[in-house]
N, C-alpha and C positions, 0 to 999 in steps of 0.2 A: 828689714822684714816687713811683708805689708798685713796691715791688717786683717784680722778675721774675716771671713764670708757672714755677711750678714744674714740675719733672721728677719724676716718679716712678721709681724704681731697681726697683721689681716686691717690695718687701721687705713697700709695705703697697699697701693698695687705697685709691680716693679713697674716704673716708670719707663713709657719711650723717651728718647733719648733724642734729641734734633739742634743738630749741628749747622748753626745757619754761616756760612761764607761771608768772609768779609767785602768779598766782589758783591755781593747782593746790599751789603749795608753800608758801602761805603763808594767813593770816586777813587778807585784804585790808581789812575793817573796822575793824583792831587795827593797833597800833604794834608792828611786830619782833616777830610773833604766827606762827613756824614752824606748819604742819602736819605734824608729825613723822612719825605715821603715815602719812601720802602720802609722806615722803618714804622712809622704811623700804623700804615695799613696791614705789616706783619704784626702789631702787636695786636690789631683787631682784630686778624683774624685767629690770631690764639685764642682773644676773649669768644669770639664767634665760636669756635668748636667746642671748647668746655670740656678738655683732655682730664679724665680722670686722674692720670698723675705723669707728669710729665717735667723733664730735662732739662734745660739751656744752655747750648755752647756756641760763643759765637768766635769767630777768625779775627784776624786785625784788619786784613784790609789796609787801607791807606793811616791809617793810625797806626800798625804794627810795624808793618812790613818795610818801610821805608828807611825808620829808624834802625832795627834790626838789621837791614843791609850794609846800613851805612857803617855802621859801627862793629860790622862783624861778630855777632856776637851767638850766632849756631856754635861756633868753635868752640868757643868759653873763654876763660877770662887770659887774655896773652898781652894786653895792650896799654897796661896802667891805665892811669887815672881817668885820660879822657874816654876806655872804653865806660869805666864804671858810670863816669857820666852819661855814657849814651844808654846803658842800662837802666838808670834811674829815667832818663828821658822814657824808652819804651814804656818800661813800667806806668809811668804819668798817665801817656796816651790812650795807653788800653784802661785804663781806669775810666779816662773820659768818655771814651766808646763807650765802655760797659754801662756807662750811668745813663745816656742816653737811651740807653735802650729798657734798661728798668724802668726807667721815668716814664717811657711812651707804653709800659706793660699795664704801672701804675693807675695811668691817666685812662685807659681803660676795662678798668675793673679788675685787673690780673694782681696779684700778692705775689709781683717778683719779688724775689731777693738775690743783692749782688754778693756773692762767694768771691772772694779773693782767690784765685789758683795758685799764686805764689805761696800764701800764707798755709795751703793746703798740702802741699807736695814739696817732694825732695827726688831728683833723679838721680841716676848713676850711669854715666855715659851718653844721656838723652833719653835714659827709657825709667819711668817710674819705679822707681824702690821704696817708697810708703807714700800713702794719701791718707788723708782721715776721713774716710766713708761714712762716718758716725755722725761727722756734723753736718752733711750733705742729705743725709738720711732724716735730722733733726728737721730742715727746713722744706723737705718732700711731704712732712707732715702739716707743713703749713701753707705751702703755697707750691711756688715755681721758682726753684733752686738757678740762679744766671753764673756760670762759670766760663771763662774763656782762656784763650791761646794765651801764654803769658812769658815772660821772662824767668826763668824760675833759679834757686839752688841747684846747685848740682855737687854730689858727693866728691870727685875726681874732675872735674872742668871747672870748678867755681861755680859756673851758673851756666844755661843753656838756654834754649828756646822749648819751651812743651807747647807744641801742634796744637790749635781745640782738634784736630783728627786724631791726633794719637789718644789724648785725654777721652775726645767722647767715645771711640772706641772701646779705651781701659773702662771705663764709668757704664756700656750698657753691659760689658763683658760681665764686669763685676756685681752690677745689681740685674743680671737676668732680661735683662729689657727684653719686650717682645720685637721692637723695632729700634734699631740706629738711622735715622732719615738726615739725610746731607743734604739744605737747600744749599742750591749754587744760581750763576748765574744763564747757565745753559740747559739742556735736553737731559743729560745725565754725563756717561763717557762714550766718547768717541775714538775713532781712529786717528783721529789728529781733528789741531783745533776748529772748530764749527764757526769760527768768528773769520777765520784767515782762508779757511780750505770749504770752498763747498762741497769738493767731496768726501769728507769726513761722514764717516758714517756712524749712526745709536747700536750701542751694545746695550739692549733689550734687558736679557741677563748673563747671567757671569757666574760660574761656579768654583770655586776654590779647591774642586780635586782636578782631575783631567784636564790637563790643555791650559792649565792655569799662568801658567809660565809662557805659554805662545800668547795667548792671550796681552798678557805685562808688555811682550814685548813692541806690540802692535799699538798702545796706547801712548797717546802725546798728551802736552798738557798748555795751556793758557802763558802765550807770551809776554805777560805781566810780571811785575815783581812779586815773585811769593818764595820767602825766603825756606820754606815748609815741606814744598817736593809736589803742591799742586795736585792735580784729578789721580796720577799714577801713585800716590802717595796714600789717596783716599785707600785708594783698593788696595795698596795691600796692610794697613794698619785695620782693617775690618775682617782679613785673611782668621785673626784668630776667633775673635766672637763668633762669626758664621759657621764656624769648622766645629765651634759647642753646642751649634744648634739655632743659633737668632739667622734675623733676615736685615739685610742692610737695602736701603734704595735714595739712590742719589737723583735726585729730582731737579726741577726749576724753582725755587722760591721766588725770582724777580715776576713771574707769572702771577696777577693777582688768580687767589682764590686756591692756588695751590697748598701752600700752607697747610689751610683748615682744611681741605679735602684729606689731606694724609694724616693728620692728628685724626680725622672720623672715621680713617679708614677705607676710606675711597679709593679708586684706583686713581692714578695720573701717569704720562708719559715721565720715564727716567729707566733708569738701569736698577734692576733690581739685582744683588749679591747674594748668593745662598752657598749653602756648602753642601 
C-alpha cells in the first residue's frame, strides 16, 4: 500500500522534478566513464538558477546500464549467486555516479543530498508498491533531494531494475510538480534516432489523448545500451502525471545553459508532453 498524499505546510513548494539522462552524465560506450565536465557545468547551472524547490533523478548511463545487462537483472532474481553479485556490483556503481554528482552540487553552493532509492522503495512486478515520500519530503525542506535509477526489491521478482523515468515520473505525480523536465542527450523525441537518421524529425509537443498511440508508434529510440526502454519509454511513463494535469518537456541538458533556462522557466527547444 503506498503512502498517503502528502500535505504541504506552505514552508516548501511542490517541487519540479528534473530527470537528468545518464547519456548526458556519463560515456555511454565506456564502463563507469563519468562526463565530469557535463557534470561540473550542470551542477552550476542549478546553483545559477536558484529553483525554489526542486527534484533530482539522474539514469545510470555507463555506470548502470552495462552491469544491469550483463547480469540480467530487469527479469529479477533467476540466476543464483553470480546474478546477486552482479546486483551488488550495480548497486556499488550507481552509488558512485550518485556521489559524483552531489559532490559537484556541493562544491557549488547546492545542499544536495544523496537518497538511496533502493533503501526507499519496494516494487511489485517492476512498478512501485510503497515509497517513503515522508523522507524525501524531509530533505525538500532542506535542500536538493538527488535520487536515481536503482536496482531495487521487488515483492514477486526478488529485485528489479526501477527506471529514474518511472521513479521521476511516480515522484512529480505524487508531489504535484508543476514540471517533470527530462535532460537528455538530444533535441527532445524524434521520429527515429537524430544521431543515425538525419531525417528523423522533433515532435515539438505530444498529447496523451488523440493519436497517442500512432504517435508511440512512430517513435525510435537511441541505439545504446539502455536496459530501461530509452526515449519511447520516457513518454509513456509520463502518460499518467500529464493526463492529472502537470506538463512534462524532454529537452537537451548536454546544451550548456539549458538547464538553468528551464529551472527559470525559460523556454528551450524539446518536446513538450501535455494531456
Amino acid at each position: 500500500m503506498e503512502m498517503e498524499q502528502l500535505r504541504f505546510t506552505g514552508k516548501i513548494r511542490p517541487p519540479i522534478v528534473l530527470k537528468l539522462g545518464g547519456s548526458v552524465l556519463t560515456f555511454k560506450d565506456k564502463i563507469e566513464a563519468p562526463r565530469m565536465d557535463a557534470i561540473e557545468r550542470i551542477a552550476g547551472e542549478i546553483a545559477e538558477a536558484k529553483p525554489e524547490s526542486l527534484l533530482l533523478v539522474h539514469g545510470g548511463g555507463s555506470f548502470g546500464h552495462p552491469h544491469a545487462e550483463r547480469f540480467r537483472l530487469t527479469g529479477g532474481f533467476k540466476a543464483g549467486l553470480t546474478q546477486l553479485l552482479g546486483l551488488s556490483e550495480t548497486r556499488r556503481a550507481m552509488v558512485k555516479l550518485n556521489s559524483l554528482l552531489v559532490e559537484a552540487l556541493n562544491r557549488k553552493g547546492v545542499p544536495a543530498f544523496s537518497l538511496q532509492t533502493s533503501a526507499l522503495t519496494l516494487t511489485r512486478k517492476g512498478r512501485i508498491a510503497s515509497f517513503n515520500l515522508k523522507v524525501v519530503e524531509g530533505f525538500l525542506k532542506l535542500g536538493v533531494p538527488v535520487l536515481y535509477g536503482d536496482a531495487v526489491a521487488d515483492l514477486e521478482k526478488g529485485f528489479t531494475i526501477l527506471s529514474g523515468d518511472r521513479l521521476s515520473a511516480y515522484l512529480a505525480r505524487r508531489f504535484g510538480s508543476p514540471l517533470l523536465a527530462f535532460g537528455v542527450d538530444v533535441d527532445g523525441v524524434y521520429t527515429a534516432d537524430p544521431k543515425t537518421n538525419p531525417k528523423a524529425k522533433l515532435f515539438t509537443e505530444i498529447h496523451v489523448g488523440k493519436g497517442f498511440k500512432k504517435i508511440l508508434g512512430l517513435i525510435e529510440g537511441s541505439k545504446a545500451i539502455d536496459v530501461t526502454g530509452g526515449m519511447r519509454s520516457k513518454v509513456l511513463e509520463v502518460k499518467g502525471y500529464v493526463a492529472s494535469g502537470g506538463k512534462a518537456l524532454i529537452f537537451n541538458a548536454s546544451k550548456p545553459g539549458n538547464v538553468a533556462r528551464v529551472l527559470r522557466g525559460l523556454k528551450v527547444e524539446g518536446t513538450l508532453i501535455v494531456g
